[in-house]
N, C-alpha and C positions, 0 to 999 in steps of 0.2 A: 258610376256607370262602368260596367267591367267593358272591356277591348269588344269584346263580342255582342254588344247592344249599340257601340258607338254603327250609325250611318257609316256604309263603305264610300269613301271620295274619289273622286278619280273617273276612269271607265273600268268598269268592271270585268270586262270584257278580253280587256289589253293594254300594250301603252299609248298612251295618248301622243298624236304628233305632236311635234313641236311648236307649233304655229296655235294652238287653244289655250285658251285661257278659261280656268275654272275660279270662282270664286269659295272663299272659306264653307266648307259643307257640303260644297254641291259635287250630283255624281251623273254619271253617261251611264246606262246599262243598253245593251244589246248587241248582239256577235256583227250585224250589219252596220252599226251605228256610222262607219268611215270608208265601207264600201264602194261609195262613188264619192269620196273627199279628193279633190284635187286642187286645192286652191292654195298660192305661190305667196300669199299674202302673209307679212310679219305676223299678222292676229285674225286668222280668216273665220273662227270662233269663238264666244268670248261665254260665260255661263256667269251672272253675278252669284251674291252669297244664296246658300240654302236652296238653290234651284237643280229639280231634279229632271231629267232627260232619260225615260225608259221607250226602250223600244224605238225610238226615234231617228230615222236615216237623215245622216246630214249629207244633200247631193250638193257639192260647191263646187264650183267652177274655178278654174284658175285666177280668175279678178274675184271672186266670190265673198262677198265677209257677213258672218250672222252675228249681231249680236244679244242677247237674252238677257234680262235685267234679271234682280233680286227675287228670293220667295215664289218663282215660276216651275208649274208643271205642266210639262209638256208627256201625253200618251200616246206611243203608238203610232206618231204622225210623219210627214213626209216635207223637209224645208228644201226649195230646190232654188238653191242664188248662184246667177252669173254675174251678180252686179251688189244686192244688198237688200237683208233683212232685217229689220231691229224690232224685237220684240220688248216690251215695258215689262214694269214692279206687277208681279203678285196675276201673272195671265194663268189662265189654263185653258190646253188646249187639246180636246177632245181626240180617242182614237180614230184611225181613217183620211185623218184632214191632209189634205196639202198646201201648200204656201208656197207659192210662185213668182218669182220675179223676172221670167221671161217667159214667151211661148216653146222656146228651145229648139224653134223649126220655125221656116218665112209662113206668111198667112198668104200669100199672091202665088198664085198655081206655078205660074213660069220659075220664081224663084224655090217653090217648093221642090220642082225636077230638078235644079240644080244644086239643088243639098243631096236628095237623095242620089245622084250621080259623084257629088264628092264623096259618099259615104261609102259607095259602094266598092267592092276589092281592086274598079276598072278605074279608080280617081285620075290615078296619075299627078299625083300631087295640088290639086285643085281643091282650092278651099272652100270653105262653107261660107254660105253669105252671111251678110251681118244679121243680127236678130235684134229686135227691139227690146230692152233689157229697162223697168223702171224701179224704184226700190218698193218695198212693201212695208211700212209702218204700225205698228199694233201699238196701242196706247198702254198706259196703266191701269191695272183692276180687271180687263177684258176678259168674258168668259165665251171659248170658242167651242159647241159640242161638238161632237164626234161626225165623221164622214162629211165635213166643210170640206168648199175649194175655195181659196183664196186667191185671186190674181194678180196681174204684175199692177203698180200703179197705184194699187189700193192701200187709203189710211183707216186705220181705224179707232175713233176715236174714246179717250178714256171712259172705263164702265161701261162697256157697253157690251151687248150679249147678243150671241149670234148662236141661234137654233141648229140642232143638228142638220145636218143634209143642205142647209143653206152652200149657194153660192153666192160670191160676192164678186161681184163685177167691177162696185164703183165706192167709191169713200163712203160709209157710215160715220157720220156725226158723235161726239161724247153723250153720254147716257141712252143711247135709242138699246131700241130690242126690233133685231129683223130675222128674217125666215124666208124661206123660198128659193125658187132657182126659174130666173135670175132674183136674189134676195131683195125685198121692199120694207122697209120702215113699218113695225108695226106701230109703236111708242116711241117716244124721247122724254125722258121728264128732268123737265127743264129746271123742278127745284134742288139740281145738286147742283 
C-alpha cells in the first residue's frame, strides 16, 4: 500500500488537543469538529481503533467526557456532553443526529429567566443555575439513521436500530427497531 492509499489518522483538519485519544487507524475529519470543545478533562475524548468521525462537532463541556468504541462511524452528527457519553463496538450514526446529555437550559420558567439574565452582558457575575446533566449509553452494533435526537438519560441497548427522524426520549431495550417522535418499539427479536 503506497503512503497515499494509507487512511489519514488524526484530524484532518488540525492538531488535535491534548486531552483525545485516538485509537490505531482512526480519523476526525471536519474544520468545526473542536469548535465548542471545552472540556478540562485528562481524556474528555477517546475514538477506539478503526473508527471514523467525519463532519462531526464535538460540543464538550468542561466536566464533559465522550467515549466511542472500536470499528464506529459516526456522519455529520452533533455530541453535546456536560457530563458523559459512551458510544459501543461497530455503531453508526446517521447525518443530522444529536446526542445529548443535558437540556443546557432549566425546564422551570423562573429558573429559565435567570439563566437568561446570567447570560446576558447585564450578569454581573451571576451564575447559571444548575442543569440536569444524565449520561447517554449507546450499546454495541447500534445503527442510528440520520436526523435522530437522542436525549439525556437515554440507554440504548445492543443491536438495535433507530429509524431516521426518530426521537428517543426513554431507553430502547437490545435488539428492538423503533421509529417516531416521541420513538415507540416497533419489534424486539428476542432470538439474539
Amino acid at each position: 500500500m503506497s503512503s497515499r492509499d494509507r487512511p489519514t489518522v488524526g484530524w484532518t483538519d488540525g492538531d488535535l488537543p491534548g486531552n483525545i485519544r485516538l485509537g490505531h487507524g482512526s480519523c476526525i475529519s471536519g474544520i468545526d469538529a473542536f469548535k465548542r470543545f471545552f472540556s478540562k478533562r485528562d481524556i474528555a475524548l477517546s475514538l477506539g481503533d478503526r473508527s471514523r468521525s467525519d463532519g462531526v462537532k464535538f460540543a464538550i463541556g468542561p466536566q464533559g467526557h465522550v467515549a466511542i468504541g472500536h470499528d464506529c462511524y459516526l456522519n455529520d452528527c452533533i455530541l453535546l456532553a456536560e457530563h458523559e457519553i459512551k458510544i459501543g463496538n461497530y455503531v453508526m450514526i446517521g447525518w443530522n443526529t444529536t446526542v445529548s446529555d443535558s437540556d443546557f437550559h432549566p425546564i422551570a420558567p423562573a429558573q429559565r429567566i435567570s439563566d437568561a439574565i446570567a447570560l446576558s452582558p447585564y450578569a454581573e457575575g451571576r451564575a447559571r443555575p444548575k442543569v440536569l446533566c444524565q449520561s447517554v449509553l449507546i450499546g454495541d452494533n447500534v445503527f442510528i439513521g440520520p436526523a435522530c435526537t437522542i436525549l439525556k438519560g437515554v440507554t440504548i441497548g445492543d443491536s438495535s436500530y433507530v429509524e431516521a427522524g426518530s426521537v428517543i426520549t426513554h431507553s430502547v431495550p437490545a435488539n428492538a427497531h423503533v421509529r417516531g417522535n416521541p420513538a415507540v418499539i416497533v419489534s424486539v427479536d428476542l432470538t439474539k
